[in-house]
C-alpha positions as CSV (number, residue, x, y, z in Angstrom):
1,X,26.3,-30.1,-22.7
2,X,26.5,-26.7,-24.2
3,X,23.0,-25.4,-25.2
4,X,22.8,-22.9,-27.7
5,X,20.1,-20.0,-28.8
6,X,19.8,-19.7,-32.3
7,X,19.8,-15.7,-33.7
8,X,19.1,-15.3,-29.3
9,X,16.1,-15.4,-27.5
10,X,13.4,-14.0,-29.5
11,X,10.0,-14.6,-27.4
12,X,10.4,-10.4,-26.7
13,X,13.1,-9.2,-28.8
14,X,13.7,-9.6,-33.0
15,X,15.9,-12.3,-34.0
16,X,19.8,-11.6,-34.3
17,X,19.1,-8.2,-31.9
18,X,21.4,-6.8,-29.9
19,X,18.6,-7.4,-27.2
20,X,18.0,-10.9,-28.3
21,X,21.8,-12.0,-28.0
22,X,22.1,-10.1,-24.6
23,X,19.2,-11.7,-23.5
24,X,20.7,-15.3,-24.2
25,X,24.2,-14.5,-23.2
26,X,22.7,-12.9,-19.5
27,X,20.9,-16.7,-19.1
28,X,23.8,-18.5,-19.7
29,X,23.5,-19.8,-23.2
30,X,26.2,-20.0,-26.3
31,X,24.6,-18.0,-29.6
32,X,25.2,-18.6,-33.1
33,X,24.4,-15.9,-35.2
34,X,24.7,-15.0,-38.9
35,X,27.2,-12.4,-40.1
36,X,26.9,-10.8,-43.8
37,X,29.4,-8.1,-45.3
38,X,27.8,-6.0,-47.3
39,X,29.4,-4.4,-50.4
40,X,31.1,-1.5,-48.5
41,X,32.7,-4.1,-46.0
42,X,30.0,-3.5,-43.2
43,X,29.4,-6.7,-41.3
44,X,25.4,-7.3,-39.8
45,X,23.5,-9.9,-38.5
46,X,21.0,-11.2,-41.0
47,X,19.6,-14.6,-41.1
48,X,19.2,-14.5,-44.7
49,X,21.4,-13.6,-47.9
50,X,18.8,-11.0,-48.5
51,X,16.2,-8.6,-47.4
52,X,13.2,-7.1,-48.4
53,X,12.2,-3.8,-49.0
54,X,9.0,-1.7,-49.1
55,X,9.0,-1.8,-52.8
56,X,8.5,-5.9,-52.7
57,X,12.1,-6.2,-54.2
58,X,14.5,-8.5,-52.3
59,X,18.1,-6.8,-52.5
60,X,21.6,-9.1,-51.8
61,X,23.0,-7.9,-48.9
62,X,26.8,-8.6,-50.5
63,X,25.7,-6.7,-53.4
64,X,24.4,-3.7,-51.0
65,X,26.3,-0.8,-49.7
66,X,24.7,1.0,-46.0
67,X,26.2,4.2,-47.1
C-alpha cells in the first residue's frame, strides 16, 4: 500500500513547501502536489487556481506574470 501526503507534511511547515515535501519524502511517503503555470510560463505549487492579496483581491495565477 503506497501512502501518500497531500501538499507534504504540514504539522511545522506551510502546505506545498519545499520543507513540507522534504519532510514527507525523508519519512518515506509518496506526495501529490499541485503545479500552476503562471502567465510567463513559471510553474509553482499552489493548491488553489488563485491567491489572495493584501488588497482583498484574489488574482488567477494563469492570468499572472512573477516578473
Amino acid at each position: 500500500m503506497k501512502i501518500y501526503a497531500h501538499r507534504g507534511i504540514t504539522n511545522k511547515n506551510t502546505d506545498n513547501s519545499l520543507g513540507a515535501v522534504s519532510q514527507a519524502l525523508r519519512r518515506g511517503f509518496s506526495v501529490e502536489v499541485d503545479l500552476r503555470q503562471t502567465s510567463d510560463g513559471e510553474i509553482i505549487l499552489n493548491h488553489d487556481k488563485a491567491v489572495s492579496v493584501p488588497n482583498g483581491k484574489n488574482l488567477k495565477i494563469s492570468d499572472t506574470s512573477l516578473m
